[in-house]
KOLNU-449386 format. One record per residue (C-alpha): x, y, z; residue number from 1. Coordinates in steps of 0.2 Angstrom, whole numbers, always signed. Example, Ala and Ser with C-alpha at 12.3 -4.5 7.8 and 13.67 -1.06 7.14 Angstrom:
% residues 2
SITE       u       v       w   pos
SITE     +62     -22     +39     1
SITE     +68      -5     +36     2
This chain:
% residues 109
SITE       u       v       w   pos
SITE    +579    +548    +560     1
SITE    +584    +530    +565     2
SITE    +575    +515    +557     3
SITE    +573    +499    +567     4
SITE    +576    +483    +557     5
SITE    +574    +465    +565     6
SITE    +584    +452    +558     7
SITE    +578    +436    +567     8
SITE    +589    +419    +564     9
SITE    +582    +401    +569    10
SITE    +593    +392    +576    11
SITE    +590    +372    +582    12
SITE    +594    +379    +601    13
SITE    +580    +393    +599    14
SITE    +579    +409    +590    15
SITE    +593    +423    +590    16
SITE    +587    +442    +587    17
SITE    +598    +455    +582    18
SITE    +594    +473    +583    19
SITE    +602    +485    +571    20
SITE    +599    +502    +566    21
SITE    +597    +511    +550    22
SITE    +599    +525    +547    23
SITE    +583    +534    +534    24
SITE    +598    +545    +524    25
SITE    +606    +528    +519    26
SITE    +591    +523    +514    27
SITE    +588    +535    +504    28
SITE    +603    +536    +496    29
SITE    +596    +519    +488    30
SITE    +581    +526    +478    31
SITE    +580    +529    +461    32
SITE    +563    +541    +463    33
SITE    +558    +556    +475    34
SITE    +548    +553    +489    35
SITE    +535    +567    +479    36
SITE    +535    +554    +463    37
SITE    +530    +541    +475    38
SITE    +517    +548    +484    39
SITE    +509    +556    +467    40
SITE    +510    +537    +463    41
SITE    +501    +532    +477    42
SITE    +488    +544    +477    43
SITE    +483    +539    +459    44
SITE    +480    +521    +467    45
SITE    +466    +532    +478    46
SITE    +455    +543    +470    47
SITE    +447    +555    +485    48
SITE    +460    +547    +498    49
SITE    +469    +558    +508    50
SITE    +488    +555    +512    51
SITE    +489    +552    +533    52
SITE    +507    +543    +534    53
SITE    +522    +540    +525    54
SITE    +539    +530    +526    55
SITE    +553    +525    +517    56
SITE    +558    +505    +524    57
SITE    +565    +489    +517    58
SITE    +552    +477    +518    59
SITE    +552    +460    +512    60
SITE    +569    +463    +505    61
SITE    +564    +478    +494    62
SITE    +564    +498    +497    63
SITE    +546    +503    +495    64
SITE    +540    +521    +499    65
SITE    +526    +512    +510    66
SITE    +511    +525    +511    67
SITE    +494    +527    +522    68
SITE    +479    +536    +515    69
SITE    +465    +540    +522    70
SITE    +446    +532    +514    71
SITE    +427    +534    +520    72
SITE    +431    +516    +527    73
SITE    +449    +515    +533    74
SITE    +466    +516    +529    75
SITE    +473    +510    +512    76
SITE    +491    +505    +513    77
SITE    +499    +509    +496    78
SITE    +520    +501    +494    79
SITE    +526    +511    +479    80
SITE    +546    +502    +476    81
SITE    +558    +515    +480    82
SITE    +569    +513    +464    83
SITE    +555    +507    +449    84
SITE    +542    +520    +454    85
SITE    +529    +503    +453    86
SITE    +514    +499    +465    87
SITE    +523    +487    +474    88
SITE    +505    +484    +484    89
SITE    +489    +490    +491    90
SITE    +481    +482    +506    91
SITE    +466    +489    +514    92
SITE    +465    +491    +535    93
SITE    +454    +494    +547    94
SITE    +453    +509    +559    95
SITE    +459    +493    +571    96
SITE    +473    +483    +560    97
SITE    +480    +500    +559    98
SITE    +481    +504    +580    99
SITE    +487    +486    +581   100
SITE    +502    +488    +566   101
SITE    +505    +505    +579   102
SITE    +505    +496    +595   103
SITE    +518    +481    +589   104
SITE    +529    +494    +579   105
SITE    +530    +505    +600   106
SITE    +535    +485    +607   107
SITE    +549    +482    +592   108
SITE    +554    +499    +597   109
């Protein structure tokens, strides 16, 4: 399985993209915990929730296991860091933010 990532550079002309592809065994190769000790870490973040999604990506510079699970109301989105085993972070989405993160991931792709 190939990873997208987007590297964007502003330039004073405009702004350049660059494409590049990574590969999900390099990244794991990175990690210092398993992908079962992450997601036993997320689901302690929540009680009841039900695991729907899971990914291993470099965001904002760091390699998080970036989790969805499944409330009454939602998704809650759970970052566990790939190499610490910490919450990283836990946003909560809508039924909507969700279908809209979806639809702008298919365009990058």
């Amino acid at each position: 399985m190939k990873l997208n990532s987007l590297v964007g550079l502003s330039l004073l002309t405009g702004t350049l993209l660059f494409c590049s592809n990574v590969n999900a065994a390099d990244l794991t190769k990175e990690t210092k915990i398993t992908k079962e000790q992450a997601t036993e870490t997320a689901l302690k973040q929540v009680p009841g929730g039900k695991l729907k999604e899971s990914e291993l990506e470099k965001e904002n510079g760091k390699l998080v296991y970036s989790f969805d699970i499944s409330v009454k109301k939602g998704i809650k989105e759970v970052q566990v860091d790939a190499v610490t085993g910490k919450v990283v972070s836990i946003k909560s989405e809508s039924a909507q933010d969700e279908a809209n993160e979806k639809a702008a991931e298919r365009k990058r792709n």
